[in-house]
C-alpha positions as YAML, in Angstrom:
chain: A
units: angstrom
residues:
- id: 1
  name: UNK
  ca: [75.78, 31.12, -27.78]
- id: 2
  name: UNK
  ca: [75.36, 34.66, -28.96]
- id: 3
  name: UNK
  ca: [78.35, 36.47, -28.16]
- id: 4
  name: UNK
  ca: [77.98, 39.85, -25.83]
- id: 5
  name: UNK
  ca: [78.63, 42.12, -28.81]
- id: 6
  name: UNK
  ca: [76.16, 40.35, -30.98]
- id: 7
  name: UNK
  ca: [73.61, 39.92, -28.39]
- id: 8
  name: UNK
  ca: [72.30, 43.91, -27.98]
- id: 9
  name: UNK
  ca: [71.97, 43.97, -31.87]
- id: 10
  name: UNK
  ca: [70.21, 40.00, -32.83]
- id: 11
  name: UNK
  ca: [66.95, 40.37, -32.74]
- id: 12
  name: UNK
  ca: [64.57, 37.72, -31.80]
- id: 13
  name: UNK
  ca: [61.30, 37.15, -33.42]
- id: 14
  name: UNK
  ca: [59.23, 34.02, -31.38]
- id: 15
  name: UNK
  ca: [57.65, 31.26, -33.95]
- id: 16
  name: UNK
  ca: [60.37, 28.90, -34.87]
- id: 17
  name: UNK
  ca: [59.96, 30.07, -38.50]
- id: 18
  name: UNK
  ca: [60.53, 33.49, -38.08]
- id: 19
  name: UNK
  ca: [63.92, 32.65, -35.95]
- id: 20
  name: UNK
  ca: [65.05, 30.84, -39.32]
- id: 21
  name: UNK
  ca: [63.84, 33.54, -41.54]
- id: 22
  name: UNK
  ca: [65.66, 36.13, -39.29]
- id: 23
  name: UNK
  ca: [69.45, 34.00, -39.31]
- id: 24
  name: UNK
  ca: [68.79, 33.98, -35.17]
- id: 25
  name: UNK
  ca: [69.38, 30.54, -34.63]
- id: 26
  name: UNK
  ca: [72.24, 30.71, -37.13]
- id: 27
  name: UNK
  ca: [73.50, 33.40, -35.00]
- id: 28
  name: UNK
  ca: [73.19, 31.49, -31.83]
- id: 29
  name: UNK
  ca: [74.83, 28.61, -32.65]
- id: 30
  name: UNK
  ca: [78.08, 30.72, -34.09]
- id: 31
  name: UNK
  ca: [77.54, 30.24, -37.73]
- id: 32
  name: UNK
  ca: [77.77, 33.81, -38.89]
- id: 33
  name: UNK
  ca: [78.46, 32.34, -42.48]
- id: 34
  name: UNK
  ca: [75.34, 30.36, -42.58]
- id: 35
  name: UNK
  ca: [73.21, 33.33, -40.89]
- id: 36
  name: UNK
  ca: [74.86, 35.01, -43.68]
- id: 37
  name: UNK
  ca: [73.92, 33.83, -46.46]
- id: 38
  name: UNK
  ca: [70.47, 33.24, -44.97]
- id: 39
  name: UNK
  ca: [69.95, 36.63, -44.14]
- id: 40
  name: UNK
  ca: [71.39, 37.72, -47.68]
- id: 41
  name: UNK
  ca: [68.70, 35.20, -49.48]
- id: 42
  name: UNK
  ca: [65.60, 36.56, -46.99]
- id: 43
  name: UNK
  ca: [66.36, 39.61, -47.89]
- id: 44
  name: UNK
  ca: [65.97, 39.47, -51.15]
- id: 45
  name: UNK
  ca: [61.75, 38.51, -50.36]
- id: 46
  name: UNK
  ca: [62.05, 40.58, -47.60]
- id: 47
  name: UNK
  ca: [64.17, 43.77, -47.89]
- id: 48
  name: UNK
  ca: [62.16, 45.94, -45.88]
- id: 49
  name: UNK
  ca: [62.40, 43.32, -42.86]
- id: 50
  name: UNK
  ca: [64.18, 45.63, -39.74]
- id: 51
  name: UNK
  ca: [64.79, 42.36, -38.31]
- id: 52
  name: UNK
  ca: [66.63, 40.81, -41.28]
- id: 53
  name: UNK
  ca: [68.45, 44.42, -41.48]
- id: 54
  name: UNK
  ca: [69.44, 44.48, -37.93]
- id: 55
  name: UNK
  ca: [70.24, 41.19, -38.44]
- id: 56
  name: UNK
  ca: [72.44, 41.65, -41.00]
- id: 57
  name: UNK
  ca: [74.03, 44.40, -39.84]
- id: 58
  name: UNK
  ca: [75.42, 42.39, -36.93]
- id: 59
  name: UNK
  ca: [76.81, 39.69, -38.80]
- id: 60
  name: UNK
  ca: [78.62, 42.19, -40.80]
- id: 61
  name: UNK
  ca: [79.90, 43.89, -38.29]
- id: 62
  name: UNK
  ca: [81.20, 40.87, -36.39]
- id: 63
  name: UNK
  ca: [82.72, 39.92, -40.25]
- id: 64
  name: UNK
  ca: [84.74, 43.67, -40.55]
- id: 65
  name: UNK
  ca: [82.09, 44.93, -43.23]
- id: 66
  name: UNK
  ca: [81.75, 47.73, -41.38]
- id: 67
  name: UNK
  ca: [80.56, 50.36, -44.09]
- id: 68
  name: UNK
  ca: [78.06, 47.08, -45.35]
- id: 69
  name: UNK
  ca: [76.77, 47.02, -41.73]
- id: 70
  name: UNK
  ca: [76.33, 51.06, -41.38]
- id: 71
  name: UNK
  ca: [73.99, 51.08, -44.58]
- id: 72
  name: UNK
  ca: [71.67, 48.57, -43.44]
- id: 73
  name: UNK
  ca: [72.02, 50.35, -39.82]
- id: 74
  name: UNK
  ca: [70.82, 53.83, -41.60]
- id: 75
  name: UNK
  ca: [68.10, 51.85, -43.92]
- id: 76
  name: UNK
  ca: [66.20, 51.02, -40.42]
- id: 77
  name: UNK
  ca: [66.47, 54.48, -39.00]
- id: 78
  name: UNK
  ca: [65.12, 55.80, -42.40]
- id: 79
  name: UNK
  ca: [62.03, 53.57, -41.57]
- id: 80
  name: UNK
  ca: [59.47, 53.57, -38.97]
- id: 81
  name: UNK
  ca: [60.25, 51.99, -35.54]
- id: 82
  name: UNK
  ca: [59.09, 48.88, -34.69]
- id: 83
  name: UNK
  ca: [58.69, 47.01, -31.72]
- id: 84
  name: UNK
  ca: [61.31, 43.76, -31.79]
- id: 85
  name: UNK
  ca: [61.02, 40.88, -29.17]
- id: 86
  name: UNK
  ca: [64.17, 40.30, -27.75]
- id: 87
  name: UNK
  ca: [66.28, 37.74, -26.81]
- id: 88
  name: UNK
  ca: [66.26, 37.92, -23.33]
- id: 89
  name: UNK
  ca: [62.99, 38.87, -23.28]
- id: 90
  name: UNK
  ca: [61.53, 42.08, -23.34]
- id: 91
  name: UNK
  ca: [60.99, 44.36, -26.58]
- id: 92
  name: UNK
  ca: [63.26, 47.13, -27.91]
- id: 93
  name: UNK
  ca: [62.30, 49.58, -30.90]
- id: 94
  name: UNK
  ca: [64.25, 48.67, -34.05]
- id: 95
  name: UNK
  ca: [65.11, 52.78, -34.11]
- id: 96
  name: UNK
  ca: [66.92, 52.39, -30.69]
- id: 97
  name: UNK
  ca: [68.99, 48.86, -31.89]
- id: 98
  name: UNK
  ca: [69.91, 50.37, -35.01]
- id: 99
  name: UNK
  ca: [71.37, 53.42, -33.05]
- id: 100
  name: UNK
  ca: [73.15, 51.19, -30.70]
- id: 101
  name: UNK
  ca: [74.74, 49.09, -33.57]
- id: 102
  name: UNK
  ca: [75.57, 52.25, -35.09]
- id: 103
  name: UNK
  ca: [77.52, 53.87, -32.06]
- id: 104
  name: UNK
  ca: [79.10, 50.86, -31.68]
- id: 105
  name: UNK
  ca: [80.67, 50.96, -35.17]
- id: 106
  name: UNK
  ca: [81.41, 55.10, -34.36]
- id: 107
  name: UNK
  ca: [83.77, 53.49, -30.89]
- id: 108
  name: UNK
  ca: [85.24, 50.53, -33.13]
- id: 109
  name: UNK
  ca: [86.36, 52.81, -35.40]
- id: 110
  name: UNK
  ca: [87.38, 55.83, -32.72]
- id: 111
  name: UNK
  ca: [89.36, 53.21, -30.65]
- id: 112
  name: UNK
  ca: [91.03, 51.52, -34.16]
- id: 113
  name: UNK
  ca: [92.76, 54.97, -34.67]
...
């Protein structure tokens, strides 16, 4: 199951395919390293994806890359927003998840010191 901290920042994407292409399932079932490297190798086609950035982002967060995770974080604000099916349901812009991943980095590191 996606873990709480994971679970604001993974994005969804519907069609079976696009959960592999986007490491979700990966990320569901716990296997950050295998959503990983997926991620890592979509990207690569895709590196524009906000949902393989987002993605991404989480994974390296959860792994400690922390400065990895902020880059890809910024690379989606410096984009336009897009509309991301969640989850849970519902949709969330990819310009308000990559804000929340980022101020959750900002308290990590705030409540580190």
């Amino acid at each position: 199951m996606v873990t709480a901290a994971l679970a604001a920042a993974v994005v969804f994407t519907g069609p079976a395919a696009a959960q592999e292409r986007t490491g979700y399932t990966r990320i569901a079932a716990g296997d950050f390293a295998g959503a990983q490297a997926e991620l890592e190798q979509e990207r690569r086609t895709y590196p524009r994806s906000p949902e393989l950035l987002l993605n991404l982002a989480a994974v390296y967060r959860r792994a400690g890359r922390l400065s990895e995770a902020r880059s890809l974080y910024r690379s989606v604000l410096a984009r336009g927003p897009v509309d991301m099916e969640m989850p849970a349901g519902g949709v969330a812009s990819s310009y308000d998840l990559a804000r929340i991943g980022i101020e959750r980095l900002d308290a990590a590191r705030i409540s580190a010191r």
